[in-house]
C-alpha positions in Angstrom: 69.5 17.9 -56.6 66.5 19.0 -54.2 64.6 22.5 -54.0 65.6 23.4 -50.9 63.2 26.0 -50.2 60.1 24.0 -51.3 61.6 21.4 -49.1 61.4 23.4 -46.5 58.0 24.8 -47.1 56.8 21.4 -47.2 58.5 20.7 -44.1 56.9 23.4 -42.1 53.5 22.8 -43.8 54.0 19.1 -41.8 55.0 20.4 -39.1 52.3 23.0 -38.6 49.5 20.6 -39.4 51.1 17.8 -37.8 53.8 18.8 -34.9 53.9 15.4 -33.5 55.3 13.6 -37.1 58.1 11.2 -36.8 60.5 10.8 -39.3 59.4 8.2 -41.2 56.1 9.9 -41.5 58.3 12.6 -43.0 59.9 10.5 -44.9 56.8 9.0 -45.9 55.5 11.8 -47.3 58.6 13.1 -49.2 58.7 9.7 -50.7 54.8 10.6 -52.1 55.6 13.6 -53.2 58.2 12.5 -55.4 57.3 9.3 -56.8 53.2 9.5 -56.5 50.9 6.5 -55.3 52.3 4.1 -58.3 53.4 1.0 -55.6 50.0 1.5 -54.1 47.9 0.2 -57.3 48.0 -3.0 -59.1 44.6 -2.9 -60.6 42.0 -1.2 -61.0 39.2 -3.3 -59.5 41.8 -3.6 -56.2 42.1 0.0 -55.9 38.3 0.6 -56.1 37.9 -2.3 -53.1 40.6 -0.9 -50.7 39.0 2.9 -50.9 35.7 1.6 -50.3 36.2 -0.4 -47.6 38.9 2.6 -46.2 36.2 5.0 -46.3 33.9 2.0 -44.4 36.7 2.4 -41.7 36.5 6.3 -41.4 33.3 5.8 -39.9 35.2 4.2 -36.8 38.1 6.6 -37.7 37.5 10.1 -38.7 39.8 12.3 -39.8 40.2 15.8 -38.1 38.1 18.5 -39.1 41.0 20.8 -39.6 42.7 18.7 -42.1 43.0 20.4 -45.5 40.9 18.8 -48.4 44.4 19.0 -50.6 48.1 19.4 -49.4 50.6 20.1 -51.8 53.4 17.6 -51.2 55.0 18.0 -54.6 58.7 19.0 -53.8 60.2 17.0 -56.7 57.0 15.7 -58.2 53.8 17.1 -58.9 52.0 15.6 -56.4 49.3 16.4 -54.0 47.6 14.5 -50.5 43.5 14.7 -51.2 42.1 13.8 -48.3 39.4 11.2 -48.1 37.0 13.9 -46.4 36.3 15.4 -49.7 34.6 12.1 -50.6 32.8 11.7 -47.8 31.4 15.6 -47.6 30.5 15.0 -51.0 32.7 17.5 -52.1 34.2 14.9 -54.7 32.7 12.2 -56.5 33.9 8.6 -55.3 34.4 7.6 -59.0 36.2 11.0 -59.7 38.7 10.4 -56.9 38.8 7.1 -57.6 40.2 8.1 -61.7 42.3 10.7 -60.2 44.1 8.0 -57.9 44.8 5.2 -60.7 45.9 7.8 -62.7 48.2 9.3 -61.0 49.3 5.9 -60.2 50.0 4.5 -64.0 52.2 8.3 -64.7 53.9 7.9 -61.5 57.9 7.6 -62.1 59.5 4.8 -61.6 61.6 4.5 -58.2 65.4 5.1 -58.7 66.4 3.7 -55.3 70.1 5.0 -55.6 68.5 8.3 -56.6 66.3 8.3 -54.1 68.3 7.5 -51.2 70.7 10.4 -52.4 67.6 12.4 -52.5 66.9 11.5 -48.6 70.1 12.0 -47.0 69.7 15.6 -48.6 66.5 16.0 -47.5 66.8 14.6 -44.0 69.7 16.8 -43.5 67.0 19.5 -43.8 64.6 18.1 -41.6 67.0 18.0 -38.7 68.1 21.6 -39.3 64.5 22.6 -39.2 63.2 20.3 -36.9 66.0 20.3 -34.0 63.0 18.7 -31.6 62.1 15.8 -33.8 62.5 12.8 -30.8 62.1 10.1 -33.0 65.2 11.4 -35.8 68.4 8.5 -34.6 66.7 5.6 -34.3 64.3 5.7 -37.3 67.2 7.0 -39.4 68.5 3.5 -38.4 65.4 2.1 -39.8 65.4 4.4 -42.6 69.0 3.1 -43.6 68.3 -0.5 -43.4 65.4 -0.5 -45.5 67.5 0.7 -48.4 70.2 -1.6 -47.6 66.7 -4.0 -48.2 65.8 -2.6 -51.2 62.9 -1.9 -49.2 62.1 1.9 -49.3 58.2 1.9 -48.3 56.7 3.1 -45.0 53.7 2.9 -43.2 52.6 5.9 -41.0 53.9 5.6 -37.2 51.4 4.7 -34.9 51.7 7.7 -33.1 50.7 9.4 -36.7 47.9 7.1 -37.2 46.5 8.0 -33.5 46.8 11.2 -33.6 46.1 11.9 -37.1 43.9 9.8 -38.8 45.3 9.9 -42.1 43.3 8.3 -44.9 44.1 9.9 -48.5 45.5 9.4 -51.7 48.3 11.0 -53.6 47.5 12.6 -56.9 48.8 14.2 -59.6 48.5 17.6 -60.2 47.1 16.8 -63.6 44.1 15.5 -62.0 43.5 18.9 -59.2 42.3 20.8 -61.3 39.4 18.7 -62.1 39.2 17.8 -58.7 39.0 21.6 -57.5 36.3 22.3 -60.1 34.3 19.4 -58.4 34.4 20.2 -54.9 33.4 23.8 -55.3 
C-alpha cells in the first residue's frame, strides 16, 4: 500500500533537517505529501490574505537559513514543501507562489479517511522502526487515534516544531516545481 523505501527516505530527510520532530509533525507532513494543501484553501482572495500577512509575521519569525527552498515530501503524492524564504529572497515571485499553492490545492485528492488511516498505521510502524528515540511516539499516537475516531485527521505543528523550526510554507504540486525552479534560478 505504501513505498516503503521513499517512506523511509522521507523519514530520514525529517529527521536530518529536523531531529527534534514529534510525531504529529511527522504525521503532519506525511499527511501533505499525500493529499497536498487542498483543506488549506477555500478561495482564492483568502489564500492571497493568509500568505501575506504569514510572510508579515516572518519578519518577527524567520525561518532558519539552512532550510531548503524545496523538500520533496511526495511519498504517495506528488508533492513538495516550498519554503516561504524563496519569496522573501526574491527567489520566487509572490504571485507565482501564490498560483502554485491554489493550484495544487483545486488537484489535490480528495481525503479517503479509512484509506488514510490504513496508510498511517503502516507508516507509523516505519517511523518507530526508524526512529526508536522519538519521545513524543505513545502519547500522540493516542492523539493521533482519536482524531480519526473524530473524523478529524488535521494537525498543526507541535510547539516544540514551531519554536525550533519556524516553519512557514506551502505544499505544491510537482506540476507547478518546475516552473517554480526555473524562477528562482
Amino acid at each position: 500500500m505504501i513505498k516503503h523505501d521513499k517512506v523511509i527516505q522521507i523519514i530520514r530527510q525529517e529527521y536530518r533537517l529536523r531531529p527534534l520532530a514529534e510525531l504529529v509533525d511527522y504525521y503532519k507532513l506525511f499527511f501533505q505529501g499525500g493529499f497536498g494543501p487542498g483543506h488549506m484553501v477555500h478561495n482564492e482572495q483568502s489564500a492571497r490574505e493568509y500568505l501575506k500577512h504569514e510572510l508579515l509575521l516572518m519578519e518577527a519569525d524567520p525561518v532558519p537559513d539552512d532550510t531548503p527552498f524545496i523538500e520533496d515530501i511526495g511519498w504517495y503524492g506528488q508533492y513538495y514543501r516550498v519554503n516561504l524564504n524563496s519569496v522573501t529572497s526574491g527567489k520566487i515571485g509572490f504571485e507565482e507562489y501564490l498560483y502554485a499553492f491554489i493550484e495544487s490545492a483545486w488537484i489535490a485528492p480528495t481525503i479517503d479517511l479509512d484509506q488514510w488511516r490504513k496508510m498511517w498505521t503502516e507508516i507509523s510502524r516505519v517511523l518507530y522502526i526508524e526512529i526508536k528515540a522519538l519521545k513524543t511516539y505513545d502519547g500522540q499516537k493516542i492523539e493521533i487515534e482519536e482524531a480519526f475516531e473524530l473524523e478529524s485527521p488535521l494537525f498543526h505543528h507541535s510547539e516544540r516544531y514551531r519554536e525550533i523550526y519556524h516553519p512557514h510554507y506551502r505544499v505544491i504540486h510537482a506540476d507547478f516545481i518546475n516552473e517554480i525552479r526555473k524562477e528562482s534560478k
